[in-house]
N, C-alpha and C positions, 0 to 999 in steps of 0.2 A: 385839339378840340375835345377827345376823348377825356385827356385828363381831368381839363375844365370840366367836364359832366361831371366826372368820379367824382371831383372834391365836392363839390357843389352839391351832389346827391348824397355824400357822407356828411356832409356839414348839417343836412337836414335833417339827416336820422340819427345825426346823436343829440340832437335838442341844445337847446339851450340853459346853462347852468344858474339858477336863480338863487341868491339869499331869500330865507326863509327865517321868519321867528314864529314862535309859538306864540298864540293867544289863550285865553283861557275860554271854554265850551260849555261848559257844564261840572258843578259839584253838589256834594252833598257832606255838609258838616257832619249830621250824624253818622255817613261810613265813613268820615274822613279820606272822602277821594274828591282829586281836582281831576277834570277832566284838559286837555289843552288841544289844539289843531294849528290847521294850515292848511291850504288850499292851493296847488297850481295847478297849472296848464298840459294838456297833455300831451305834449313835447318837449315840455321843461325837465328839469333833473336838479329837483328842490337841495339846497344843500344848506342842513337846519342846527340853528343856532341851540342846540341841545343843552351846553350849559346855562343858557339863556333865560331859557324853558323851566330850568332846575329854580334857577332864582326867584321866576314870577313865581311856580310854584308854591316857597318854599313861602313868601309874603303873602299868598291866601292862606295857607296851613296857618301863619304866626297871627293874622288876623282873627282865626276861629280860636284860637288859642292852643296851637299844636307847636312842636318847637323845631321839625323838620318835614322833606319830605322828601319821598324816594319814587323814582319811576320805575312803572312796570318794563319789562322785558317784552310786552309784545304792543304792537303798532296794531293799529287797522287802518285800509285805506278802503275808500267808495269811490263811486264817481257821481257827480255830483248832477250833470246831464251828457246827455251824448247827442252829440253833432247826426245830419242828416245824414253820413256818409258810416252813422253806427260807429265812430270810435267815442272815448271818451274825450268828451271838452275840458271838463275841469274835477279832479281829484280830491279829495279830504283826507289828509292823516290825521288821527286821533292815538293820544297816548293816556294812559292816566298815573296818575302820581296817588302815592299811599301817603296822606298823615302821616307824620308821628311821632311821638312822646320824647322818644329818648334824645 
């Protein structure tokens, strides 16, 4: 019976593993930044389709007329609201992609 709790209670706290893609959030042609996210759940363990991300990217940059684009190195996440019990419900990661020329 023991065990059954242990798995059971480890099964919960490590979440659940979700595919994730990027959408696009937010840009601005004249800095030549795309901004892109994603949203889960907070017990999920988002696992994000990052070349994915690169590609949309890289078709808003060729729309403005840029001819690649590159992501930054840092992420930010929020939470988007929090449950009664004070954890977070659901999370936002944001990244942004740089235009560029060459």
């Amino acid at each position: 019976m023991k065990k059954i709790l242990v798995v059971c209670l480890v099964s919960i706290l490590a979440g659940c593993s979700v595919n994730k893609e990027l959408r696009s959030i937010d840009g601005s042609k004249s800095d030549a930044i795309i901004e892109m996210g994603y949203t889960y759940g907070g017990f999920e363990k988002p696992i994000v389709n990052w070349d994915g991300g690169l590609s949309k990217a890289r078709v808003l940059c060729q729309n403005w007329g840029f001819k690649d684009a590159e992501k930054f190195d840092v992420a930010y996440k929020s939470c988007q609201f929090y449950t009664s019990g004070g954890h977070c419900g659901e999370l936002m990661t944001k990244v942004k992609y740089q235009c560029t020329v060459k």
